[in-house]
Structure formats: C-alpha cells, structure tokens
N, C-alpha and C positions, 0 to 999 in steps of 0.2 A: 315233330320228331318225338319216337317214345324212344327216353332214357333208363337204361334198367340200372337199379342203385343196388342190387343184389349185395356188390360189394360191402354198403354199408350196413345192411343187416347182419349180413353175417359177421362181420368185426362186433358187433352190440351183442349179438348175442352170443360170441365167442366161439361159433363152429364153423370149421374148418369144410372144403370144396368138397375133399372126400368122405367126411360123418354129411353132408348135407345130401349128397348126391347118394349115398346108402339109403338116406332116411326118404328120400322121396323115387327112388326106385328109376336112377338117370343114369347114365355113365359121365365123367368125371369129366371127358372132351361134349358133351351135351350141356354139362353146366358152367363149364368155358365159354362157352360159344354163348352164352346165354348173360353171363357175368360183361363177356368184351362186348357186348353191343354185334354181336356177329349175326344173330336169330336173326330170321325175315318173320319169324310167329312164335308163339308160344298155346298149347291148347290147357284149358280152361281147369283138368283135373290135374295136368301138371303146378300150374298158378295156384293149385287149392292145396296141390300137395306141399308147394313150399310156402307158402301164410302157415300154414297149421306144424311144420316143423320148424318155423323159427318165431311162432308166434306173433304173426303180423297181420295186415292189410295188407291189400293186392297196391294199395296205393303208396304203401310204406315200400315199398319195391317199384313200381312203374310211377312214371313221369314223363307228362308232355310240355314239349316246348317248340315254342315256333322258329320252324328256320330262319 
C-alpha cells in the first residue's frame, strides 16, 4: 500500500493546501484527494511539480507499506 505523507511536508515547510495547490497548477479538491489517500494515481509531472515547490523527494512524500 502507497501512503502519501503529503500532510507532513507541508506542515515542515509551512504551506498551506491552497499556496501549494496555486504553486503546482492543481485545484485544491485534487490536492485533497491526494493529501486523504483518495488518488487511485498520481502522474509523474505532477509528483515533480510538488518536490520542486516544497522542496523535497518524491520519497519524502510516498510511502510503501505492506498490507
């Protein structure tokens, strides 16, 4: 199972759903659905667009764990 810790990057870097979801070109229910573990995918230039506005790895954000 991939966990998205979305939540915890953005509390580190201290922005908020709506500056994150401006800066990577999402709407605000896209980056919900993405934050709750809702997303069945995520595509690759989105994943690039959120490392590069909160300063991260893709791995500092997804996480697998076995059921």
């Amino acid at each position: 199972m991939i966990i998205v810790n979305l939540d915890v990057m953005m509390a580190k870097r201290k922005i908020s759903s709506g500056e994150l979801a401006a800066k990577v070109g999402i709407t605000q229910a896209n980056l919900s659905i993405l934050k709750n573990q809702k997303a069945k995918a995520v595509r690759f230039s989105t994943l690039n667009d959120i490392c590069k506005a909160l300063d991260c790895q893709p791995g500092d954000i997804l996480e697998f764990r076995e059921d």
